[in-house]
C-alpha positions as CSV (number, residue, x, y, z in Angstrom):
1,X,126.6,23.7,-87.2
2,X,124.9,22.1,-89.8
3,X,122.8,25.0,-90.3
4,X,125.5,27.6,-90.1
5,X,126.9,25.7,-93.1
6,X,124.0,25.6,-94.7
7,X,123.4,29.5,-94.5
8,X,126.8,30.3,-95.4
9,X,126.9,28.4,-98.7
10,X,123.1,30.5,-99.4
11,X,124.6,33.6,-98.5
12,X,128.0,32.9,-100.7
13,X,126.0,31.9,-103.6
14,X,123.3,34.7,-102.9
15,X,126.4,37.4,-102.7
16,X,128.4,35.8,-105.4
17,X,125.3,36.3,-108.1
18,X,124.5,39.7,-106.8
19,X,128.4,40.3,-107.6
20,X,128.4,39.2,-111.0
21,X,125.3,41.0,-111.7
22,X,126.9,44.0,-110.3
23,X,129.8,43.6,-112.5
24,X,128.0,43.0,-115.7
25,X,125.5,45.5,-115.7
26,X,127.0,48.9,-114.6
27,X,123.6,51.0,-114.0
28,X,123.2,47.8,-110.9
29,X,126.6,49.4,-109.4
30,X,125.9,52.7,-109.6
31,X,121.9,53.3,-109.2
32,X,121.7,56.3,-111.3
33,X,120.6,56.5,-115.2
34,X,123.3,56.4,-116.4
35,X,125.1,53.7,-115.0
36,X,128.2,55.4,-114.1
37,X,129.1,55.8,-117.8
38,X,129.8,59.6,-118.1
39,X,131.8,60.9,-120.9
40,X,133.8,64.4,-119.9
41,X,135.8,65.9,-122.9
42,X,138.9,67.6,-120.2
43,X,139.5,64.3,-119.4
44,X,140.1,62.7,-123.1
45,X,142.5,66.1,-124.1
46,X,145.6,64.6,-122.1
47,X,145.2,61.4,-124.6
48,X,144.3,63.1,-127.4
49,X,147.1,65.5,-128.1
50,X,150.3,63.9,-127.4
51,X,152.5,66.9,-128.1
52,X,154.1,67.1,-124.3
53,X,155.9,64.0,-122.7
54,X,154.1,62.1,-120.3
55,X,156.6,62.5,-116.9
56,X,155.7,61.8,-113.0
57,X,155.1,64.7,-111.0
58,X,158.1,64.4,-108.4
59,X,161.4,64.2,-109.5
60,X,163.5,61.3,-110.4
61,X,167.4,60.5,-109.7
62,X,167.5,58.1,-111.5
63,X,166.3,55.7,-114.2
64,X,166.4,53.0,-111.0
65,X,163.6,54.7,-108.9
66,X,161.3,55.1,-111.9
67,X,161.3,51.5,-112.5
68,X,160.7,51.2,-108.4
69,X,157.8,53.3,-108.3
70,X,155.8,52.2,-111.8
71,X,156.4,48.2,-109.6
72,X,155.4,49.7,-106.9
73,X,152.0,51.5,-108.2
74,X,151.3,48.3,-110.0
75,X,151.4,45.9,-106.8
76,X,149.5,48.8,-104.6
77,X,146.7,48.9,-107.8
78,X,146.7,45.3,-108.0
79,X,146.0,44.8,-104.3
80,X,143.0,47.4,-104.1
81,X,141.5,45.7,-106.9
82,X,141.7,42.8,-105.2
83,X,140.2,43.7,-102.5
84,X,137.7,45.6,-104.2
85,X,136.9,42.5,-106.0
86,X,136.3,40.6,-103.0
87,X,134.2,42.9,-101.8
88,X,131.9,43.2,-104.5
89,X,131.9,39.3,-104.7
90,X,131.2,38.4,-101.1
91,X,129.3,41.3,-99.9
92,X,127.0,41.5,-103.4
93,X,123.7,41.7,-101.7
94,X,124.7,44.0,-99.0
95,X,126.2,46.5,-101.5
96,X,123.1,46.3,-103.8
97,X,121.4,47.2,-100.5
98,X,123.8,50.2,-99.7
99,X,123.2,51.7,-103.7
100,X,119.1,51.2,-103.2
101,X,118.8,52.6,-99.8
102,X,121.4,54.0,-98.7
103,X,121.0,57.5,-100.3
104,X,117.4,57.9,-98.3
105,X,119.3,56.7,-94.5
106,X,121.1,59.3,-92.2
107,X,125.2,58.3,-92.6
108,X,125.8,57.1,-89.4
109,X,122.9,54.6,-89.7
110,X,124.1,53.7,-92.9
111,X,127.3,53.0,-92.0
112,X,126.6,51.2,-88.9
113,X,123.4,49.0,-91.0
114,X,125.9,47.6,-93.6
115,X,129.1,47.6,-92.2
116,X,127.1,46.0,-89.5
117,X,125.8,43.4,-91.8
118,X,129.0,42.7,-93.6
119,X,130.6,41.8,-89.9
120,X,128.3,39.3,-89.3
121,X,128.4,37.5,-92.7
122,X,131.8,37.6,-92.6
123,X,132.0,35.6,-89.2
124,X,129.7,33.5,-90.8
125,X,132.2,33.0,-93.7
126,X,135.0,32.0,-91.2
127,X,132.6,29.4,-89.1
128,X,132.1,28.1,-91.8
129,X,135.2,28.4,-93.5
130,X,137.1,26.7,-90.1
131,X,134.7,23.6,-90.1
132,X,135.3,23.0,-94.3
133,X,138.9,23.5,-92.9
134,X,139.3,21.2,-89.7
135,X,136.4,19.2,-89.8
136,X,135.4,20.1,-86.2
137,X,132.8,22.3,-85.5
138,X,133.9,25.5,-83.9
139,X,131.5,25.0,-80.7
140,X,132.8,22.1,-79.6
């Protein structure tokens, strides 16, 4: 167990550095030259002329269910970033992996490879995570 501990807290603080690298330099994320950083003018000309009212798509009885679903596309965004965060934080070094080689594997090895490799640190994480928890190791 001791050694299950031992490479847990390596691969936290191995994913965890990979994450933050990920996050503060975006051509790590993305792999390509320009780092994801693309500037497209049809975009910027719905915030640039401000001439029609901004409304939602579908429409609204009342005042009531616009207030509903601006809470409700708040909690949703919040809990994908979330988890996105997670992701990038836990799994750094596998997703650095994905962007490098990734692009030159079929897809179903690709998928199978990291998706793979994320299972397997993840039951790592909760081996690990139980004994910090209980104190007893999970073998026993």
């Amino acid at each position: 167990m001791n050694m299950i501990f031992k490479l847990m807290i390596f691969s936290i603080v191995l994913n965890f550095s990979v994450g933050i690298m990920n996050a503060a330099i975006p051509d790590f994320a993305d792999g390509g030259h320009t780092g994801g950083l693309v500037y497209d003018e049809n975009y910027a000309d719905g915030f640039t002329s401000m001439e029609v009212p901004v409304s939602p798509e579908a429409g609204l009885e009342d005042r009531g269910n616009a207030i509903y679903r601006l809470l409700d596309s708040i909690n949703l965004g919040f809990i994908a970033r979330f988890i996105s965060s997670v992701d990038d934080f836990m799994f750094g070094l596998v997703n650095m992996l994905d962007s490098m080689f990734g692009g030159a594997m079929d897809e179903t090895l690709n998928s199978v490879l990291f998706n793979g490799l994320k299972i397997i640190i993840t039951i790592g994480y909760i081996i690990g995570g139980f004994y910090l928890w209980t104190g007893r190791k999970i073998n026993d």
